[in-house]
Every structure is written in structure tokens, then in C-alpha cells.
C-alpha positions in Angstrom: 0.0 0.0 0.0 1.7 3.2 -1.0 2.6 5.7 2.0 0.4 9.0 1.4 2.7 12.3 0.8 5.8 9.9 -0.3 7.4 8.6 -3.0 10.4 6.6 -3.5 13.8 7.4 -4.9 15.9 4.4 -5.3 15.4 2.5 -1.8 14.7 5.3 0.4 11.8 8.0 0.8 11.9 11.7 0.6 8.9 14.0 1.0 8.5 17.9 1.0 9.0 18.0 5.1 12.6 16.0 3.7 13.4 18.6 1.6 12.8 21.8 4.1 14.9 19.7 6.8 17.9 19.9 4.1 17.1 23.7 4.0 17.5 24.3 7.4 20.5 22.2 8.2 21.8 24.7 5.0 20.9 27.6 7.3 22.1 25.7 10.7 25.6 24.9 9.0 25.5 28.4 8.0 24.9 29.9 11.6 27.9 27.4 13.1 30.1 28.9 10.5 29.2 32.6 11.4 29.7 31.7 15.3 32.9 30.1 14.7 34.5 31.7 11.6 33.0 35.5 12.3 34.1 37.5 15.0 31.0 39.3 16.6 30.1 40.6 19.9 28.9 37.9 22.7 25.2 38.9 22.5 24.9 38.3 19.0 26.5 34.7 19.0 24.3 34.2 21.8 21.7 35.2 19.5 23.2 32.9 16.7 23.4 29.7 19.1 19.3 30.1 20.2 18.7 30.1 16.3 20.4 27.3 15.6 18.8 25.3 19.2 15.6 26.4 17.8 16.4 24.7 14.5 17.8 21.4 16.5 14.1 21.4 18.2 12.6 21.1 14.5 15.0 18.2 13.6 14.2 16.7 16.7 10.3 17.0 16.8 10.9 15.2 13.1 13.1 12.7 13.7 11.3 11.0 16.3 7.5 11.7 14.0 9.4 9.7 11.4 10.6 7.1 13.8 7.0 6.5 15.7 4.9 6.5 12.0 7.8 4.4 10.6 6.8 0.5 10.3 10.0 -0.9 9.8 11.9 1.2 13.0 15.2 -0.6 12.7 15.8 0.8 9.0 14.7 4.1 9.9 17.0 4.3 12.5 19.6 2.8 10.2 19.1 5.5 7.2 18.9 8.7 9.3 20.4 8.0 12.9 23.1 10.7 11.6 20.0 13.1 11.9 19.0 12.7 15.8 22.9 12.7 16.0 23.4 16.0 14.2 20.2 17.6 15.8 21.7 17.2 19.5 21.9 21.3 20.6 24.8 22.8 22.7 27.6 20.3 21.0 28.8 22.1 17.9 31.3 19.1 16.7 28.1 17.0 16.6 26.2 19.9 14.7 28.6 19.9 11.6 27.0 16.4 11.4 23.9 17.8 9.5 26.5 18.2 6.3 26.1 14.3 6.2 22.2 14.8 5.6 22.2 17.3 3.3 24.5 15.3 0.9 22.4 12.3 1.3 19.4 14.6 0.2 21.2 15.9 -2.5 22.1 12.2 -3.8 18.2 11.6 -3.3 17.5 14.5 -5.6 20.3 13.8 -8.0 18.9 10.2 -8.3 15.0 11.8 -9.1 14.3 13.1 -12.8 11.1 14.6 -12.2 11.4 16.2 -8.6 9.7 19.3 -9.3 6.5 16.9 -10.8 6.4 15.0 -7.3 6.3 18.1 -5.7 3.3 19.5 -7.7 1.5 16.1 -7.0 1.9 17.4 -3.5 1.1 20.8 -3.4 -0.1 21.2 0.7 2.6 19.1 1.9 5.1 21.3 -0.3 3.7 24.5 0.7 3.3 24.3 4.6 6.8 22.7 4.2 8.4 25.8 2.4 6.1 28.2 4.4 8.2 26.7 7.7 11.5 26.9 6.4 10.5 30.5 5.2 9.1 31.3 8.3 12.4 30.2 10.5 14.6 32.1 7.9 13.1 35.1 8.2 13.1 35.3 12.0 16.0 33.7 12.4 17.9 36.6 9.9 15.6 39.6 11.0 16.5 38.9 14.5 20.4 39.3 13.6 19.8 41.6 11.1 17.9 43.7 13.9 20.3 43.2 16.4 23.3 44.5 14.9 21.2 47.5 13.7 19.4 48.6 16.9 22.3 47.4 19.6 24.4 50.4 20.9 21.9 53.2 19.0 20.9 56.0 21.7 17.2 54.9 23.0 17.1 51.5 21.2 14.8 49.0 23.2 16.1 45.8 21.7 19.5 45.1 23.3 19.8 41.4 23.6 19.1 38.1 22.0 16.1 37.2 23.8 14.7 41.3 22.8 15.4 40.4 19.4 13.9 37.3 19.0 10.8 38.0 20.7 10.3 41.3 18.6 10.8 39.0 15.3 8.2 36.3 16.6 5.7 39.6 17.7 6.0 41.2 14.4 6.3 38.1 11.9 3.0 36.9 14.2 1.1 40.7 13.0 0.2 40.6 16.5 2.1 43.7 17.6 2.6 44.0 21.6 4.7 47.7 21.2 7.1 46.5 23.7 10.5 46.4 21.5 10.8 48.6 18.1 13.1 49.6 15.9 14.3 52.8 16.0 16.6 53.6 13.0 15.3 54.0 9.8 17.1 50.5 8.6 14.6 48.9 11.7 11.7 50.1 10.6 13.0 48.9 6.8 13.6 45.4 8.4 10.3 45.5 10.2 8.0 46.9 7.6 9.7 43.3 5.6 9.0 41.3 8.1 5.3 42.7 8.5 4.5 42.1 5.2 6.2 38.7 5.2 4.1 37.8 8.2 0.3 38.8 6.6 1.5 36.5 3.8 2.0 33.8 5.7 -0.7 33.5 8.1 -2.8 34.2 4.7 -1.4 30.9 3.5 -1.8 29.1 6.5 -6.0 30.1 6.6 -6.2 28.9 3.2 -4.2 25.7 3.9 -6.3 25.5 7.2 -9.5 26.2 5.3 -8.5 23.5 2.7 -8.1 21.0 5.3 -12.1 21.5 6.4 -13.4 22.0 3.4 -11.9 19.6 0.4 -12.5 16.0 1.2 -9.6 14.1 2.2 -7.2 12.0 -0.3 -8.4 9.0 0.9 -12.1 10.0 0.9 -11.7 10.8 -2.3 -10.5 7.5 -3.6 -13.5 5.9 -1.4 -16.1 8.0 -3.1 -14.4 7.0 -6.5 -14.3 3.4 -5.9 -17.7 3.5 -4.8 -19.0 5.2 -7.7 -16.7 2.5 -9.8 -18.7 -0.7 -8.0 -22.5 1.4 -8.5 -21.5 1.8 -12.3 -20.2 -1.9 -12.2 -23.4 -3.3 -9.8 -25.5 -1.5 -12.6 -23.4 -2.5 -15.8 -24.3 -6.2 -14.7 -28.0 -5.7 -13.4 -28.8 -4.5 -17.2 -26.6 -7.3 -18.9 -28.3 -10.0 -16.6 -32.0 -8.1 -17.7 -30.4 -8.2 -21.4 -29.3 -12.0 -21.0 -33.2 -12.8 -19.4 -34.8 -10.8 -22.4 -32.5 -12.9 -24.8 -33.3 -16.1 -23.5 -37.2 -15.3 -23.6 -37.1 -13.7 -27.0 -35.3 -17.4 -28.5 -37.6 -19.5 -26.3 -40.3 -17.8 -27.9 -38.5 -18.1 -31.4 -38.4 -22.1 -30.9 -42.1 -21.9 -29.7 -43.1 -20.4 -33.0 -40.8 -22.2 -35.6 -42.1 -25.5 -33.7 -45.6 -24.3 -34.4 -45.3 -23.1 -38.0 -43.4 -26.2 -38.7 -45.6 -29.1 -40.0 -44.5 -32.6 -38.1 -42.4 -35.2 -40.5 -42.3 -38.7 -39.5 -38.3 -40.1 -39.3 -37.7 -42.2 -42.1 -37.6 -45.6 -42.2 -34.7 -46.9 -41.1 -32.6 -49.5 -43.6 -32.2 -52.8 -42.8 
């Protein structure tokens, strides 16, 4: 029975959610290169190192989703135990790990002809997947981005990681509380971004919510296919068993008439 929202490449399986792990081990590898190859100021590689522990959370919450809908447990464990192993936080050595995954999604998509068709064939699975890697990116860059902005400017509000990150979750949510703001005119750039990024999200998220309630499910559809298949078959065979009955009276009555019209001959005598 195929797996819903799957679809094989060579022996193992990669869906959208797949896909926007790679992208955020791309972004976490990119974050432990910035804290170890950059030289910033302690708040902001603070800030860095809650981005990147937010991300390990992600790859946690998936691995073990995989692992508990996986049937055979022992292989899933064996294909991407490099994943829980990369997505342990507070151990960078073990974080540089995650380059292992992306190259093995890279050899999945490598392997795939028509990657961008599977995707299409699953077009909510694809976009809430892209709409959370989006959604991380964007508050996990604003925040910096913010940050190093607003951090030492004469009445700025937002002066550590935790300030930064909040404001980023407040404004990408459209929710708004007013207590940290950008106060240079590159914040209220960065904000006004963010803002707009925000509406467009949530708007996708009430159409994917409001797709959810309203169009019937995938497998609901196929039951409502296969029972309109066995009514057109049930019917199909009701009229070629009232056709058959019709035949067989119309050539009983057929035999019932030549027998009448026919006049009697005696067998002839038999030879001796």
C-alpha cells in the first residue's frame, strides 16, 4: 500500500517535510560557521546559538515523528540516525554532522528526474513545508539583522538576544505588543519586511487550514471513486443480466413459434 505524501527514490523516501529539513541544516551549518569563523560581539553569538537550538528542536520533533509512523523502525533508524545525532543542541562538533544529511538529500534529488513533478502532485505538503522553512529564515535573519542594527543606537529598546527574537516572533505573528521597536530607519525597513512577510504567511496558513475543512480528504476521495466505480459496475451487470433474461425469452419464444409453423415429418424408415 503506498505511504500517502511519499514517493520513492531508489530504496529510500523523501517528501516535501525532507526537503525543508535539508534547507534548514543549510541555514544551521551556516549559523555554526558565522559563530565560529565571524568574529562578533557575545550577544549576538548568543543570538546565533538560540537560532540554531531552535532549529535542533525542528530536527528533533521530526526525527522522532518519522521514527514513531515508521513501520519498519530498525531501518529508519539505520538511514537517518546521523540526523537525531546532528540535531543534539549545545555540541557544535556533533552539529557539523547535519552536512552528512544534506548530501544524502542531495544524492536523493540527484537520483529523481522529475522532482519538481512530485512536488506539484503534493502541493499542501510542499507548501506548509516551504512556508516553515521560510518562516524560521526570516526570523532567524531579522533577529540578527535587527540586532546588529538597533544594539548600541541612543534609545534603542532591543538590546539582547532574547529582545530580538521576541520582537521577530511579535512582528512576523502581526500581533504587535509595542514592547520592543526599531528605532533607526534600517529597523523600521527590516520590520516593515517582516510585517509584510508575516500577513503572507498567516494568509497561506487560513487557506491551507480552510483546505483541510473543506476539500475531502485523499483518501475519501478515492473511497467515493471506488464506490461510484462498484455502482456503475453493480449497474453494468443488473442490465446485462435483464439483457441475457430478455434474450433467452425472445429465443424461447423463437423455438415456440418455428415448432408451431413447422408441419410434423415422421423419421424415415430406417434401412435394414
Amino acid at each position: 500500500m503506498p505511504i500517502k505524501h511519499r514517493w520513492n527514490i531508489g530504496n529510500e523516501l523523501v517528501s516535501p517535510f525532507e526537503l525543508a529539513m535539508m534547507m534548514l541544516s543549510f541555514i544551521s551549518v551556516i549559523l555554526i560557521l558565522l559563530m565560529v569563523l565571524v568574529p562578533m560581539d557575545k550577544e549576538t553569538k548568543r543570538l546565533l546559538f538560540l537560532i540554531d537550538s531552535g532549529i535542533c528542536v525542528i530536527f528533533l520533533l521530526n526525527f522522532f515523528v518519522g521514527l514513531i509512523r515508521a513501520k519498519q523502525k530498525v531501518k529508519y533508524l539505520q538511514l537517518h540516525w546521523i540526523d537525531f545525532v546532528a540535531s543534539i543542541p549545545a555540541i557544535e562538533p556533533l552539529r557539523l554532522a547535519r552536512l552528512f544529511q544534506i548530501l544524502r538529500v542531495i544524492r536523493l534529488i540527484r537520483m529523481s528526474r522529475s522532482i519538481i513533478g512530485m512536488l506539484l502532485k503534493q502541493r499542501r505538503q510542499a507548501t506548509l513545508a516551504s512556508l516553515m522553512v521560510a518562516m524560521v529564515t526570516i526570523m532567524a535573519f531579522s533577529s540578527v539583522l535587527m540586532l546588529l542594527v538597533e544594539n548600541g543606537v541612543p534609545g534603542a529598546n532591543i538590546k539582547s538576544a532574547e529582545d530580538a527574537i521576541w520582537w521577530s516572533l511579535v512582528t512576523i505573528s502581526t500581533v504587535g505588543y509595542g514592547d520592543f521597536y526599531p528605532v533607526t530607519t534600517i529597523g523600521h525597513v527590516i520590520g516593515g519586511v517582516v510585517i509584510v512577510c508575516g500577513v503572507s504567511f498567516f494568509g497561506v496558513i487560513s487557506g491551507y487550514m480552510a483546505s483541510i475543512f473543506v476539500a475531502p480528504d485523499e483518501q475519501e476521495q478515492l473511497e467515493s471513486q471506488r464506490k461510484e466505480m462498484r455502482e456503475e459496475m453493480d449497474q453494468v451487470l443488473k442490465r446485462m443480466e435483464h439483457n441475457q433474461r430478455q434474450m433467452m425469452l425472445e429465443i424461447a419464444e423463437l423455438k415456440t413459434a418455428l415448432y408451431q409453423a413447422t408441419p410434423s415429418e415422421q423419421p424415415p424408415p430406417s434401412s435394414n
